[in-house]
DRENSE-26620 format. One record per atom (N, C-alpha, C): residue number from 1; atom name; y negated, z, x. Coordinates in steps of 0.1 Angstrom, whole numbers, m for minus. Each point is the difference from the previous one (the first is absolute). Last residue first. Example, Ala and Ser with C-alpha at 12.3 -4.5 7.8 and 13.67 -1.06 7.14 Angstrom:
2
NODE figu gupa north    up  east
NODE    2    N    22    71   128
NODE    2   CA   m11     0     9
NODE    2    C   m11     8    m8
NODE    1    N    57    m1     3
NODE    1   CA   m12     0    m9
NODE    1    C   m12     0     9
// end
This chain:
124
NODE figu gupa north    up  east
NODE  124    N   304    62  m197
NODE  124   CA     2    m4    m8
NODE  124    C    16    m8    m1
NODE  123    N   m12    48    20
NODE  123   CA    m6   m16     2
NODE  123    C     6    m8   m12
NODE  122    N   m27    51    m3
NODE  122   CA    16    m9    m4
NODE  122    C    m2   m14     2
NODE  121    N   m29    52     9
NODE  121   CA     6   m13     8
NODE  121    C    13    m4    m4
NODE  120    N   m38    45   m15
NODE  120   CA    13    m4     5
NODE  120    C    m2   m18    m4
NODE  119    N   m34    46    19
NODE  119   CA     2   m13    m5
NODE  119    C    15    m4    m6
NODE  118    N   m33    47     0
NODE  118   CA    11    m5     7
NODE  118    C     0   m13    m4
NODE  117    N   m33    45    m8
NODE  117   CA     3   m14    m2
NODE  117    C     9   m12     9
NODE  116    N    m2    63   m17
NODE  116   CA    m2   m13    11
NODE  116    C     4   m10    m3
NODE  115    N     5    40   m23
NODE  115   CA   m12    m6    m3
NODE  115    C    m5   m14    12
NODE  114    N    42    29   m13
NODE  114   CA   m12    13    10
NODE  114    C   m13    m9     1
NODE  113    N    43   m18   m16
NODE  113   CA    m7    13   m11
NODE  113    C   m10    10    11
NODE  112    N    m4   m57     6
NODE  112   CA    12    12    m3
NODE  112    C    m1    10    m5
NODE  111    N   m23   m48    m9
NODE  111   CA     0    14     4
NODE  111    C    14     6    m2
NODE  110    N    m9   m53     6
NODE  110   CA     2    10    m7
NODE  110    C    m5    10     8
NODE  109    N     0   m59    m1
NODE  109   CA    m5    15     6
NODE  109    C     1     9   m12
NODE  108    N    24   m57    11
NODE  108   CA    m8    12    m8
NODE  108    C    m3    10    11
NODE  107    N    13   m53    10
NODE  107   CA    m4    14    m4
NODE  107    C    m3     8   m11
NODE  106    N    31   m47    19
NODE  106   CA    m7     5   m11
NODE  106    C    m3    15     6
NODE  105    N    10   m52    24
NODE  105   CA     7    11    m5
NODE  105    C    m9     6   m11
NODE  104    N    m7   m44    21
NODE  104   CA     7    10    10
NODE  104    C     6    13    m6
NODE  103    N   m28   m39   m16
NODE  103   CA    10    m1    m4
NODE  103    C    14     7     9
NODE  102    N   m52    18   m13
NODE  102   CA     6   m14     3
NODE  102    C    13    m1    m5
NODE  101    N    m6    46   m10
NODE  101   CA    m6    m7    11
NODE  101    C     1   m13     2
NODE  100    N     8    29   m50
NODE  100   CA     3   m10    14
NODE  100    C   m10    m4    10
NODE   99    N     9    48   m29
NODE   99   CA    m9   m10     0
NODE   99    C     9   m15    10
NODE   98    N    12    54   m25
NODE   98   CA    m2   m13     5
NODE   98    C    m7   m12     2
NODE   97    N   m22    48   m17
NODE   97   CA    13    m4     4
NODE   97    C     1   m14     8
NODE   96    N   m27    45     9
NODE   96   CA    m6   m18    m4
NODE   96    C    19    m6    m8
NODE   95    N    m5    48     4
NODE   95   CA   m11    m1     1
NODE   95    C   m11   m16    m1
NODE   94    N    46    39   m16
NODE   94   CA    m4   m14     6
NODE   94    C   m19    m3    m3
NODE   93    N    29    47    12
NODE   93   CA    m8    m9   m16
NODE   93    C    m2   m13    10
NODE   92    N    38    46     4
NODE   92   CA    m9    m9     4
NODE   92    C    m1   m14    m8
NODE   91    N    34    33    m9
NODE   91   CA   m15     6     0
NODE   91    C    m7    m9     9
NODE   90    N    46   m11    m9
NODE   90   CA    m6    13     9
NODE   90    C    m9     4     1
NODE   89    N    10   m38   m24
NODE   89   CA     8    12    m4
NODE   89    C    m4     9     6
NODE   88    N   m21   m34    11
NODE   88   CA    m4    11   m10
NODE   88    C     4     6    m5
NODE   87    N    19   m24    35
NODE   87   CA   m12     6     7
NODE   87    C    m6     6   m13
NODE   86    N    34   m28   m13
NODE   86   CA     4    12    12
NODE   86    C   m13     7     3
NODE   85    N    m8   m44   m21
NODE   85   CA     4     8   m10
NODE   85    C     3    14     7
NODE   84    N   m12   m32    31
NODE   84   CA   m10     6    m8
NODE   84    C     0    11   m10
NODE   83    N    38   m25    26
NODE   83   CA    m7     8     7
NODE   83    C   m11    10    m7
NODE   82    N    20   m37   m20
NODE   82   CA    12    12    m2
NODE   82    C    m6    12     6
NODE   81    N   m25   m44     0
NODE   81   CA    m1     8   m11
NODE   81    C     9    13     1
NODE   80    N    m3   m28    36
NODE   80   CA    m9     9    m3
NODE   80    C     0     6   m12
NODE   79    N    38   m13    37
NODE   79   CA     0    m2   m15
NODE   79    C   m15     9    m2
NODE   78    N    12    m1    45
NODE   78   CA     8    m9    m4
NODE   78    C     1    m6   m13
NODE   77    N   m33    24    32
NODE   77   CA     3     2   m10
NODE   77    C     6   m15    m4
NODE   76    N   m28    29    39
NODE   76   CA     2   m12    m2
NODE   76    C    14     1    m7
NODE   75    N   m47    23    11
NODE   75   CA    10     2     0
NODE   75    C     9   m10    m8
NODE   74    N   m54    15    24
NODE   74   CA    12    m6    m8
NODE   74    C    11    m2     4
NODE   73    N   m47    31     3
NODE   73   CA    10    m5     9
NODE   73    C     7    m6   m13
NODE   72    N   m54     9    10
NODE   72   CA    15     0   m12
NODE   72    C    10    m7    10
NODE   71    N   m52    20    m1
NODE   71   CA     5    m7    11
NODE   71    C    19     2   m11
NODE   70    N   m48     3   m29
NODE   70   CA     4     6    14
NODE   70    C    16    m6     5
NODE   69    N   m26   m13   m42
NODE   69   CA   m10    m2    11
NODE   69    C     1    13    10
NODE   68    N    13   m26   m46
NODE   68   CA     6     0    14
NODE   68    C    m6     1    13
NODE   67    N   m15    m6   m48
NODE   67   CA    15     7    m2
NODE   67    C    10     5    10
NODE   66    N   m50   m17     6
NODE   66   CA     1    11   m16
NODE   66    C    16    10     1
NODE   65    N   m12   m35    43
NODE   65   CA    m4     2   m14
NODE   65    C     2    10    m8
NODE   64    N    m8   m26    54
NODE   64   CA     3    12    m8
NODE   64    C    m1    m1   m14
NODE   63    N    17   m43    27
NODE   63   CA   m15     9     0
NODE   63    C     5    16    m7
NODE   62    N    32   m19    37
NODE   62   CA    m6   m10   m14
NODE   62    C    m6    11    m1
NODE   61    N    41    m8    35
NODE   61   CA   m11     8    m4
NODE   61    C    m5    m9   m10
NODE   60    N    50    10    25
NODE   60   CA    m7    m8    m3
NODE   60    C   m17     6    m7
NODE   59    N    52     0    31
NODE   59   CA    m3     5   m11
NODE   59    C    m8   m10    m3
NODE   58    N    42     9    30
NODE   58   CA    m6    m2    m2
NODE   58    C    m7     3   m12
NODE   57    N    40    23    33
NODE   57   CA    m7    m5   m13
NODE   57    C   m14    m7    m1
NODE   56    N    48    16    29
NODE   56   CA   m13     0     1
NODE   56    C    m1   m11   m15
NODE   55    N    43    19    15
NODE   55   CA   m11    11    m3
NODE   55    C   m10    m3     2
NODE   54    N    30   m28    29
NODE   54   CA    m2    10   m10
NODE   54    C    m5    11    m7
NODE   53    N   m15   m52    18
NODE   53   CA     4    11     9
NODE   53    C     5    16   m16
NODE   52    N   m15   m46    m9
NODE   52   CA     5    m5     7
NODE   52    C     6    13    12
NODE   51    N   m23   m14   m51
NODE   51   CA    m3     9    15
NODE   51    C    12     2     4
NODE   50    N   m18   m41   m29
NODE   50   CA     3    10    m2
NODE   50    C     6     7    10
NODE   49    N   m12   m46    m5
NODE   49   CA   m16    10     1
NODE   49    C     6    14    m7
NODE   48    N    28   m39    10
NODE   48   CA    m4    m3   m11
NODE   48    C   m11    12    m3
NODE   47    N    16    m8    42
NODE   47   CA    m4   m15    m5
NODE   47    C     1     3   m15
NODE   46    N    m5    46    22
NODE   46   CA    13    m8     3
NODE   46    C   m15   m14    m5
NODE   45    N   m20    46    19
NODE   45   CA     4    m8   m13
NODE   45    C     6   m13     6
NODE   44    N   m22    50    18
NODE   44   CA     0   m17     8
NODE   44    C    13     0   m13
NODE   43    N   m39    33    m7
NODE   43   CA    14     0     5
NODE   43    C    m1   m13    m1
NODE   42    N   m35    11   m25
NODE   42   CA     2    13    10
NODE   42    C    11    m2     8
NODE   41    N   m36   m33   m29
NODE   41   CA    13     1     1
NODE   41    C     0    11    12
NODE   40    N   m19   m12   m52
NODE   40   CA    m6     8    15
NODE   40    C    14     1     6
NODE   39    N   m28   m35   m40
NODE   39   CA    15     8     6
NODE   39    C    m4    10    11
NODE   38    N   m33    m9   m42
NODE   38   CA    m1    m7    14
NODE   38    C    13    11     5
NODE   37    N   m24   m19   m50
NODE   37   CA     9    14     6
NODE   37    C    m2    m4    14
NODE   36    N   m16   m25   m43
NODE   36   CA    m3    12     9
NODE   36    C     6    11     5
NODE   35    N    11   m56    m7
NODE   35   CA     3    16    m6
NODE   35    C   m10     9     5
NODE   34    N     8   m49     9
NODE   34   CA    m7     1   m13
NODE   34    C     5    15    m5
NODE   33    N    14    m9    51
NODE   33   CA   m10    m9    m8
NODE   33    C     1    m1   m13
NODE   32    N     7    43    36
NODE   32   CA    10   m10   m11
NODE   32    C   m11   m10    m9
NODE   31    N   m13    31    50
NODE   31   CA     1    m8   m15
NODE   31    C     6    m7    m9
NODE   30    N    12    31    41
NODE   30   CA    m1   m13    m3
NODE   30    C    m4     0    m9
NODE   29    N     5    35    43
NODE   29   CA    m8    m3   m11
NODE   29    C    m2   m16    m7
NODE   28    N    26    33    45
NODE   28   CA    m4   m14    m8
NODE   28    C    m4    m2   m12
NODE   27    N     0    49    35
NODE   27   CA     5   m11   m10
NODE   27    C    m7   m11    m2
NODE   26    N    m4    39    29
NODE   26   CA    m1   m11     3
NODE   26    C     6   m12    m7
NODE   25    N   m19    45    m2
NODE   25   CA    13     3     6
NODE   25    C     7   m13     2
NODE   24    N   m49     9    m6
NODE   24   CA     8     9     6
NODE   24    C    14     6     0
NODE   23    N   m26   m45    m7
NODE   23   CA    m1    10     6
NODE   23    C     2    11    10
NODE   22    N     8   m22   m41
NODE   22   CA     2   m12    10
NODE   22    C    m1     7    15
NODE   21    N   m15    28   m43
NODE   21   CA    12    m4     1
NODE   21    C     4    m6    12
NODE   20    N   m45     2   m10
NODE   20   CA     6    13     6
NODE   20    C    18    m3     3
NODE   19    N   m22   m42   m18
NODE   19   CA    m2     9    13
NODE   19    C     3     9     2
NODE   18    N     7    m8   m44
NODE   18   CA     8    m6    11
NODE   18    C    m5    m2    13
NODE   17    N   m23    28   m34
NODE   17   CA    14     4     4
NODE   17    C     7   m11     7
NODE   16    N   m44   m16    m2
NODE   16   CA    m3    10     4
NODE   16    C    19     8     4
NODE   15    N    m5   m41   m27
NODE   15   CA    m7     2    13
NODE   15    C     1     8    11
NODE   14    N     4     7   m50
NODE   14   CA     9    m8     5
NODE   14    C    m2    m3    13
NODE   13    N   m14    43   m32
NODE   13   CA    m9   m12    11
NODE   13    C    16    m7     9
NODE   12    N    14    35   m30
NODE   12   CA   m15    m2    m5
NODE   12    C   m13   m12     1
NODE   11    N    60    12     3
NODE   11   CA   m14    m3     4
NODE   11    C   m13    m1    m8
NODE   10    N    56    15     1
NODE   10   CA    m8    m8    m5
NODE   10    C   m11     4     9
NODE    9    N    55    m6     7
NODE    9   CA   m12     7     6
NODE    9    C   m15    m4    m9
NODE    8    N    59    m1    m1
NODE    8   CA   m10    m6    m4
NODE    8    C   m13     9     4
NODE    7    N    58   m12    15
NODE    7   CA   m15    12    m6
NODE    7    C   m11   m10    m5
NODE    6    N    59    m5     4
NODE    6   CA   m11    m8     3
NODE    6    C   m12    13    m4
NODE    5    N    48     5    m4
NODE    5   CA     2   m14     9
NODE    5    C   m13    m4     1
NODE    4    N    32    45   m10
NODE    4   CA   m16     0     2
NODE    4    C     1   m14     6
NODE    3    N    46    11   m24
NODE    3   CA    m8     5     7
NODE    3    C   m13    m7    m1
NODE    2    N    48    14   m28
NODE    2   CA   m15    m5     4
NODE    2    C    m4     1     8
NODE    1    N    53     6    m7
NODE    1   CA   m13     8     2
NODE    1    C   m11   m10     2
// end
């Protein structure tokens, strides 16, 4: 079974959502140096920065854009292409395909068949 291993939250004013954020529920906000993205940590994370209590997930923010610009949960996917191809058998459309993150793994984003933008997560 897959499961939900990271979200993504976009923003309009980088500043501004990581204040509210920091906030009001009291997350860690890191800039990843030469990425636009910034980690958000929600849960207390092992020595290799992954969550350390069950069932908790970390995530992350970046600017709003064209392709992505409401809050996406991701799911984390042992085989992306196999995953990808599955998801359109079933009527849902790929929306970004694979991409590589650094050298940490690879994203894509799809719709499902009710139109919701979902992440999926393959480490590298």
């Amino acid at each position: 079974m897959d499961k939900v291993v990271h979200f993504e939250v976009p923003f309009d004013d980088a500043e501004r959502a990581h204040g509210f954020y920091r906030e009001a529920f009291g997350w860690q906000l890191n800039p990843m140096p030469g990425m636009p993205y910034t980690l958000a940590t929600t849960t207390p994370t092992d020595e290799n920065g992954r969550p350390s209590e069950a069932g908790g997930i970390n995530g992350g923010m970046f600017a709003r854009e064209d392709r992505i610009n409401v809050p996406v949960i991701t799911i984390g996917v042992e085989d992306m292409d196999a995953s990808l191809a599955q998801i359109e058998k079933l009527g849902g459309k790929v929306e970004v395909g694979r991409e590589p993150v650094g050298d940490m793994g690879f994203s894509a984003y799809f719709r499902d068949t009710e139109g919701n933008l979902i992440g999926l997560w393959q480490n590298a």
